[in-house]
C-alpha positions in Angstrom: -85.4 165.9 -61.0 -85.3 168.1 -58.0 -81.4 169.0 -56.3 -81.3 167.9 -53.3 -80.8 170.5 -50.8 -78.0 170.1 -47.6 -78.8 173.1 -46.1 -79.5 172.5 -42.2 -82.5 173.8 -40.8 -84.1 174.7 -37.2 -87.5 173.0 -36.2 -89.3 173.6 -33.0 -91.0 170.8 -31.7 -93.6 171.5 -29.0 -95.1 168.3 -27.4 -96.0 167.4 -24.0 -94.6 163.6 -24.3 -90.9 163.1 -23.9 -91.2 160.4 -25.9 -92.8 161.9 -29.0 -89.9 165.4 -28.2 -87.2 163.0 -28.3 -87.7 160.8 -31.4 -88.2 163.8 -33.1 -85.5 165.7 -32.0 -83.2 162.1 -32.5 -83.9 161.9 -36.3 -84.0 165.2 -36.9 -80.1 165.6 -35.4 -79.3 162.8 -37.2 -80.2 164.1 -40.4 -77.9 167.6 -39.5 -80.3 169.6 -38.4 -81.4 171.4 -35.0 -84.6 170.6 -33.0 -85.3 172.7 -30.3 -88.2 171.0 -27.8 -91.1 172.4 -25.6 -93.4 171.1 -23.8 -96.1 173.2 -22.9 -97.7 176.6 -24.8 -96.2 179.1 -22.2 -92.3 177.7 -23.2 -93.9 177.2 -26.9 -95.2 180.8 -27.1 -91.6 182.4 -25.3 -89.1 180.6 -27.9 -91.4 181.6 -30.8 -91.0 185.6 -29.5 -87.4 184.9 -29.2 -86.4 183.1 -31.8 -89.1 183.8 -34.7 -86.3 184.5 -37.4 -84.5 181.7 -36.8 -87.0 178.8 -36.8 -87.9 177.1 -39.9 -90.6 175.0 -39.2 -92.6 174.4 -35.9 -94.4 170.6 -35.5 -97.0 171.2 -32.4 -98.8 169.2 -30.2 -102.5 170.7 -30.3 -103.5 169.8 -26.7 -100.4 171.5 -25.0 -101.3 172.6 -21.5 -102.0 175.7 -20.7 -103.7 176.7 -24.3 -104.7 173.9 -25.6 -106.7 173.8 -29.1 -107.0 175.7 -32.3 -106.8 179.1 -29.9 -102.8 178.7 -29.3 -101.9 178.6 -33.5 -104.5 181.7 -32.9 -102.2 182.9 -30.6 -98.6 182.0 -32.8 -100.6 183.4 -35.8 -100.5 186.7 -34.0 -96.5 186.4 -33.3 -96.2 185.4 -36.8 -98.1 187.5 -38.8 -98.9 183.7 -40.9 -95.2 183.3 -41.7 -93.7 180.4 -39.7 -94.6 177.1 -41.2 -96.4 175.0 -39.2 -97.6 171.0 -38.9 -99.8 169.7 -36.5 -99.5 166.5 -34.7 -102.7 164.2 -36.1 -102.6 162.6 -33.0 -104.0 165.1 -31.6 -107.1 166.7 -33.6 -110.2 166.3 -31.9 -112.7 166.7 -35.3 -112.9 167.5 -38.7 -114.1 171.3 -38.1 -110.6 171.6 -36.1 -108.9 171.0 -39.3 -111.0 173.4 -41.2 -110.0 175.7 -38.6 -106.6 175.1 -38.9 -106.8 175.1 -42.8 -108.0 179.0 -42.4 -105.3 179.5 -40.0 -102.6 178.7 -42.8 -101.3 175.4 -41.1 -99.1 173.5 -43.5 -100.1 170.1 -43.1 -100.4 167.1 -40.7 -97.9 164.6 -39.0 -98.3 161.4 -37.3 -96.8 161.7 -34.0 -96.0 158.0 -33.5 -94.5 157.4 -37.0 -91.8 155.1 -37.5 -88.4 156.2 -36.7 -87.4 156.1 -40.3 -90.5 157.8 -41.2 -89.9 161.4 -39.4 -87.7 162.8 -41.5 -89.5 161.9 -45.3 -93.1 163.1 -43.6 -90.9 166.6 -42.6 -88.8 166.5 -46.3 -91.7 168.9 -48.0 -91.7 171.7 -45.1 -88.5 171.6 -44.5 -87.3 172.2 -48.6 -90.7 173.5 -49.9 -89.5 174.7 -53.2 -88.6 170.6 -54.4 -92.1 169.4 -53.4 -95.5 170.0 -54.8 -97.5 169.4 -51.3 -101.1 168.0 -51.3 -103.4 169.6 -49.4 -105.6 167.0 -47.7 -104.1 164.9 -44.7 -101.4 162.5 -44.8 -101.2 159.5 -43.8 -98.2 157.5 -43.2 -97.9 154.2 -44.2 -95.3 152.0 -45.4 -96.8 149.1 -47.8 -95.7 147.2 -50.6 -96.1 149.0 -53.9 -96.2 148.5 -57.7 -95.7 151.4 -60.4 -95.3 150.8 -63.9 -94.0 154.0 -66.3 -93.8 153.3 -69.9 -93.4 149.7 -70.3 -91.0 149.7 -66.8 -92.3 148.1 -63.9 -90.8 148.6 -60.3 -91.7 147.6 -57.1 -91.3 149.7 -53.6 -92.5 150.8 -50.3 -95.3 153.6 -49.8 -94.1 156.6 -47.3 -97.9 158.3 -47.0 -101.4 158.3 -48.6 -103.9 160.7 -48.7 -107.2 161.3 -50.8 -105.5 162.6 -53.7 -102.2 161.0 -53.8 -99.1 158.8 -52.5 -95.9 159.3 -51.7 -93.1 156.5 -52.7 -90.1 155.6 -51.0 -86.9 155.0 -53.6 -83.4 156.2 -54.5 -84.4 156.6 -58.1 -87.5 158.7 -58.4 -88.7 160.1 -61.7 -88.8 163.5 -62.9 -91.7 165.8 -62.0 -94.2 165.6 -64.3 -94.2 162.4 -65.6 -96.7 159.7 -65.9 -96.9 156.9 -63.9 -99.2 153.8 -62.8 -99.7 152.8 -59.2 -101.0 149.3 -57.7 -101.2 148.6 -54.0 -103.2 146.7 -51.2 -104.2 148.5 -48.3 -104.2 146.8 -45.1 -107.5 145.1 -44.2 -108.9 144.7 -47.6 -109.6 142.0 -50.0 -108.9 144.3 -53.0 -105.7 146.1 -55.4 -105.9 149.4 -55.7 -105.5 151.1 -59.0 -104.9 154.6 -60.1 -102.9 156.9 -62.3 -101.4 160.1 -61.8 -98.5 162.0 -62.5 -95.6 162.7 -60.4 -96.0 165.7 -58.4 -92.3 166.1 -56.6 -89.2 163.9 -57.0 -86.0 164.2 -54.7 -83.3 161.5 -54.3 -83.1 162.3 -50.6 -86.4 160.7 -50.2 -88.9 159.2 -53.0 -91.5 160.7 -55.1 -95.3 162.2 -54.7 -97.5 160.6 -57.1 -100.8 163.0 -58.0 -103.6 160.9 -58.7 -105.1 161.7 -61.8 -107.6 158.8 -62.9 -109.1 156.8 -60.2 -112.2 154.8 -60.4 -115.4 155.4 -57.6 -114.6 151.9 -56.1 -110.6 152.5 -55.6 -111.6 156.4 -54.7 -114.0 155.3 -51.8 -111.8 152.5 -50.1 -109.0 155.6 -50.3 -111.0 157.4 -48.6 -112.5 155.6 -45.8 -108.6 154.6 -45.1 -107.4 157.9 -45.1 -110.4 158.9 -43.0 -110.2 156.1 -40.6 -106.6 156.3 -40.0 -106.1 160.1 -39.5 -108.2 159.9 -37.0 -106.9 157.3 -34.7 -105.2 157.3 -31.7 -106.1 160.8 -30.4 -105.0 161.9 -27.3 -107.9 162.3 -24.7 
């Protein structure tokens, strides 16, 4: 099982909604850390020159004014060199060849902007303490449902924190150690049908829950995943 790590950390948020800024930068302070908030890409791209060594994760807004778009985490990449972690707001992506642009661009992953309060910090958990999570790739997204595990002959019941294509993350105070085997059941909203699946768990920290890697999951489960995932990510986009 992973140590949980109390070392505070600096995260930059850049968002053009004071609402979104200060939710973020509530939960984050709560939690002992600093959040340092911008609001456009001119202030974004200033604090970045100024303060590059002493950020550890940036969560951006992609329709920023002034350089809105794919071309500003062009332009941070070039203040960077690719070395500041960096999650994008899925909110606002405007297509599915944006996020294969971002993927070549090194961007660590996706978070919903309008998350639940309790939510912020567990979506940030795997950027902000890489080395005790095993991070999927595809994107995230958050959702807090009713759901079933079973490991060995031990069944538990808890709440989901995200879901993506290839896995789910579980919120609990007594996760299980990395690597070990485990059986998921769960209903997404709108549909008629469980969801099954096995996997393995991926990462495991007290702080937060666990990440369960899918391993074996049947076409029928797999597709209803996906159209969820799918459907979801892309909601509620900015215009």
């Amino acid at each position: 099982m992973a140590a949980a790590s109390v070392s505070a950390k600096t995260v930059l948020i850049a968002d053009d909604t004071a609402f979104v800024r200060d939710r973020f930068r509530t939960a984050l302070e709560n939690a002992g850390h600093k959040a340092v908030a911008v609001k456009s890409a001119a202030e974004l791209l200033a604090r970045v020159r100024a303060d590059l060594a002493h950020i550890d994760l940036l969560v951006l807004d992609l329709r920023l004014p002034h350089q809105p778009g794919v071309e500003l985490v062009r332009s941070l990449r070039k203040l960077d060199n690719g070395t500041l972690p960096i999650l994008v707001f899925s909110g606002t992506i405007a297509s599915a060849d944006e996020v294969r642009e971002l993927a070549a661009l090194g961007v660590a992953g996706y978070v919903n902007e309008y998350s639940a309060v309790q939510h912020i910090l567990p979506s940030l958990a795997p950027h902000l303490f890489p080395d005790n999570f095993n991070r999927r790739g595809s994107p995230r997204v958050v959702l807090g449902i009713p759901i079933q595990y079973r490991f060995g002959n031990t069944i538990a019941a808890a709440l989901t924190l995200n879901l993506s294509h290839g896995g789910i993350a579980i919120r609990t105070t007594s996760p299980l150690d990395s690597g070990s085997k485990i059986k998921v059941r769960f209903r997404l909203p709108g549909s008629k049908r469980d969801v099954d699946a096995e996997g393995r768990v991926a990462w495991s920290d007290r702080r937060v829950g666990m990440g369960i890697q899918f391993e074996s999951v049947d076409e029928p489960n797999q597709l209803v995943i996906d159209n969820f995932v799918d459907a979801h990510f892309f909601s509620n986009r900015k215009a």
